[in-house]
N, C-alpha and C positions, 0 to 999 in steps of 0.2 A: 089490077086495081090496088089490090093490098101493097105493088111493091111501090105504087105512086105513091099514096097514103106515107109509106115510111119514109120514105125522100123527103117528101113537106115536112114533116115532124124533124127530122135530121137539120135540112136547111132553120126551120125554124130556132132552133138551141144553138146553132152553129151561129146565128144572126143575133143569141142574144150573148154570148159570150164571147165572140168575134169582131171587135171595132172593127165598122169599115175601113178598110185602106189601112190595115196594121195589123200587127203580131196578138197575141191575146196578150191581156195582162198578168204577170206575174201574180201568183197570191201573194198577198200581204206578211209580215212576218210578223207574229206574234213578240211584242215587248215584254220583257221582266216582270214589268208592271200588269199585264193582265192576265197574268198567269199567277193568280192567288187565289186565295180561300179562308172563310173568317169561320172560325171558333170558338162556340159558346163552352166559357169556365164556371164551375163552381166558384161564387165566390167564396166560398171558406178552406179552399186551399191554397198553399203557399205558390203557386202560380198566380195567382190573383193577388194575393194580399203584399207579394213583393215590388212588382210595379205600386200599386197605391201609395206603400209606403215614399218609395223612390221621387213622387210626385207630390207628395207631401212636403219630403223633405228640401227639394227645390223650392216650393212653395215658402215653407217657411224660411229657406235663405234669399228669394227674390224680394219677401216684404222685409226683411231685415225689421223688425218690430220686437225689441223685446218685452212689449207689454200685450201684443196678439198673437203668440203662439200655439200652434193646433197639437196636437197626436193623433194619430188614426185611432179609430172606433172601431170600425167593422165594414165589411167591403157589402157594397148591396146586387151589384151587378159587374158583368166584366165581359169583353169577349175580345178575343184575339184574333187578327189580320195578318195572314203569312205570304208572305212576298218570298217566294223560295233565291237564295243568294241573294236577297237586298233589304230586308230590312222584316221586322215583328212589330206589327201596332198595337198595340191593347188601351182599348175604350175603357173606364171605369167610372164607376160611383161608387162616392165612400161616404159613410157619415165618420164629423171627426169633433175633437171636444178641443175644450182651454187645456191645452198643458199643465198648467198650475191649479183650478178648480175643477177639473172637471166637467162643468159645463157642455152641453151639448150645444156646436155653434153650426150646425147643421151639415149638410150633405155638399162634395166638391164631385165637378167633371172631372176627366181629366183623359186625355191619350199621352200615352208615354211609348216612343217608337227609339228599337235599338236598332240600329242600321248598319249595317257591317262595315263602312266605311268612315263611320263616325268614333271618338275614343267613347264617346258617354251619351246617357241618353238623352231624348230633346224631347221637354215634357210641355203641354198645352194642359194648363190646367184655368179653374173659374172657383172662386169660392165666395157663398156670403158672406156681403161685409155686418155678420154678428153685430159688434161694436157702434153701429151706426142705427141706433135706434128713429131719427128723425127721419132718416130718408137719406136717396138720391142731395145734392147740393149741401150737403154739412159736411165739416170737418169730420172724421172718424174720431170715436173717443180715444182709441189707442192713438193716435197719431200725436192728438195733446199731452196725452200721458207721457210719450217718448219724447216730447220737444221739452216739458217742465224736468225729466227726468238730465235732459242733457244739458240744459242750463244750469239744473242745480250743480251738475260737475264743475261746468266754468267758474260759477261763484265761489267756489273751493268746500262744497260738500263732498262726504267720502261718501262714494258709490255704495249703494247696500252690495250684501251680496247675492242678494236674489239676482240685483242688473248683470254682474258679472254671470251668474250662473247662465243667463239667458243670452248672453253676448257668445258665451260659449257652446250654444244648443247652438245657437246662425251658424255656427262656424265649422260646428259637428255634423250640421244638416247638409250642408257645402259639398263640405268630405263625402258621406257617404255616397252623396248624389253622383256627382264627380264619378268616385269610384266605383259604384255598381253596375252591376249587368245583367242580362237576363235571368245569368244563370247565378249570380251574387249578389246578398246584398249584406249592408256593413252596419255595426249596432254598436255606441260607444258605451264602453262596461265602466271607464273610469274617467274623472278628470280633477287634474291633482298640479298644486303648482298655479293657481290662477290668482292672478291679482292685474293692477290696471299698471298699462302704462303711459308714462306722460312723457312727450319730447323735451326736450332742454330747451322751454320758453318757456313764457309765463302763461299759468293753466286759461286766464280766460281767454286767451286767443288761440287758445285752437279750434281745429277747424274739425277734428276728427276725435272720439275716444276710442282707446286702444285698451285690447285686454290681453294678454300674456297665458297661455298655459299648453298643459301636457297630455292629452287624449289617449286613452286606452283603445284601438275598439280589435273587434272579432268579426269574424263575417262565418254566414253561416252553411259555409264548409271547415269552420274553426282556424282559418288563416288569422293570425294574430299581429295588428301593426302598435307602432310606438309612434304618435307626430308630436311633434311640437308647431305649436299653432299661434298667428297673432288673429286678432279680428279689430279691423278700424272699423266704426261706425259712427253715422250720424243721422239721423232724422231724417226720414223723407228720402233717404238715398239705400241702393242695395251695399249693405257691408263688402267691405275689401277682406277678403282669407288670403290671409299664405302660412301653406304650411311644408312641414318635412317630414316625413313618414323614414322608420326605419322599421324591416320585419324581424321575424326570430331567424331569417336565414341570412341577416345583414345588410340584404339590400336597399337601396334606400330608393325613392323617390320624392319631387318636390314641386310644389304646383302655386301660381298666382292665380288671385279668383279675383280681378281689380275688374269687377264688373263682370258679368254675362256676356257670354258665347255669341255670334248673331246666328239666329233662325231659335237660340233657346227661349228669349223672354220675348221674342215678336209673336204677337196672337195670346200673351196668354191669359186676359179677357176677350171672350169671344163668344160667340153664338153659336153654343151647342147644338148637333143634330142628336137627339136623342136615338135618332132610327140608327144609328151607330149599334145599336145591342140590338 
């Protein structure tokens, strides 16, 4: 009786893992993709607070605005997504202020994924539109501010040099972005050498204003570069960077930034999951 009992039980397992009229199925192969694991950071360590930055500083080069520019504040939350050989996520929240005032302009989403197949990283970020006090459907104040600041150039006003300084944060913010890495990131110490420049036309028809200068930066495993940088900008559009980087070991590199990467600036309004953390 007992050895009937284990026949039935045998055939039964044999009938659920045995398609009729075939071979059993292979197991399935685990992908790249589901063989990860997500990692809650401190936010007040330089693992945390390096991505933020990095997504900031895209930020501030994708609005090209130099009358709405942020700095990071202080990282509120973070956690990191490891995809072993194919890429590091890191979810963040950061409150960030005005550059120039200080002002608190509130708190930005943001995932910033270094992918090992990619040169740089590809940042999805959200941030309040501060500046836009009336709401959803109005112009943004910064946006009028930038459009009066660039007509005043055509009409043949000299550019303050606050404009300039802030044409050359877009352009610094680029760079770093561009250049950073999980395990780098780049802080410009100097900029020296900046003034505007004009094509050989007549100023009120152009189409773009250009600013001219020399960026110091460091990164902080103290690698030291030298660029020379232009930045064309206009209203309402993301600044054109090109620049030349030469280091203290002579080598050089050189990069066009005539627009965003694709898969960088698609999504980056979107509908956070906050269960991300």
């Amino acid at each position: 009786m007992l050895r009937s009992e284990t026949t039935l039980v045998l055939a039964a397992l044999l009938a659920l893992f045995w398609p009729a009229g075939g071979d059993p199925a292979p197991p399935k192969a685990i992908g790249k993709e589901q063989l990860h694991f997500r990692l809650p950071l401190h936010p007040y360590t330089a693992l945390a607070r390096r991505p933020a930055q990095t997504a900031l500083d895209f930020f501030n080069y994708l609005q090209s605005s130099p009358s709405s520019l942020r700095s990071l504040a202080y990282v509120k939350k973070a956690s990191a997504k490891v995809i072993p050989g194919v890429e590091r996520k890191y979810s963040l929240k950061f409150a960030t202020k005005d550059a120039k005032s200080g002002q608190n302009l509130g708190s930005c989403l943001a995932t910033v994924r270094y992918q090992r197949e990619m040169p740089k990283p590809k940042v999805d970020i959200v941030c309040p539109h501060s500046k836009d006090p009336e709401g959803l459907g109005h112009v943004p104040q910064n946006m009028l501010q930038d459009v009066a600041l660039f007509h005043s150039i055509r009409d043949g006003k000299k550019p303050s040099q606050d404009l300039l300084q802030n044409l050359a944060t877009i352009g610094n913010s680029y760079i770093s972005w561009e250049k950073s890495s999980e395990r780098r990131s780049y802080t410009v110490t100097q900029v020296t050498n900046l003034k505007p420049w004009f094509p050989a036309q007549v100023r009120k028809y152009i189409t773009f204003f250009e600013v001219d200068y020399t960026a110091q930066l460091t990164s902080d495993s103290s690698e030291n570069f030298s660029c020379h940088v232009r930045v064309a900008w206009r209203p309402g559009l993301t600044a054109r960077v090109k620049y030349d980087c030469s280091s203290e070991d002579d080598s050089s590199e050189s990069a066009d930034g005539s627009g965003v990467e694709e898969g960088s600036a698609n999504g980056v309004i979107l509908k956070y999951d906050e269960s991300n953390f």
